[in-house]
N, C-alpha and C positions, 0 to 999 in steps of 0.2 A: 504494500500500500504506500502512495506516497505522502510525503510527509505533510502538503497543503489538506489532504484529504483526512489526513489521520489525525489534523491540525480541528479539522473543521467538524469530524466526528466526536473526537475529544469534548469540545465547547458544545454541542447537543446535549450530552451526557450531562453533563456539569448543570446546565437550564434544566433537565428534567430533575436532577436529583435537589435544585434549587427549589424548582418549584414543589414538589414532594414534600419537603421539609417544611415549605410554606406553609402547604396542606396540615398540615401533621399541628405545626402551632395553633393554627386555627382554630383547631380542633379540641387541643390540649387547651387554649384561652376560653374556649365557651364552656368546653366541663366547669372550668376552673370556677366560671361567672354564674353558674345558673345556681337559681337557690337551692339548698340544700333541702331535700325533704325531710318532714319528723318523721314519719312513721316508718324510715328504714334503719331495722335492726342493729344495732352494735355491731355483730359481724360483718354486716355488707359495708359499715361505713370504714372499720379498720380495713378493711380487704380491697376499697373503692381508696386507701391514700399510701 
């Protein structure tokens, strides 16, 4: 493979694994945010941090 190509495959990767991670905070910031129920157990909430 040549190197402009292997150059420009490389930087796709990087964008997808960027955006991924994006994904992922997003994700982890709305659990983070949303209220917390009372009526879940002891067990679920130690097992849910």
């Amino acid at each position: 493979m040549n190197a402009e190509l292997e150059y420009t495959v490389m930087q796709h990767h990087a964008a997808e694994l960027r955006q991924a991670a994006a994904e992922r905070r997003q994700v982890h910031e709305a659990r983070r945010n949303r209220p917390e129920r009372r009526h879940r157990s002891f067990l679920a909430r130690f097992r849910a941090s």
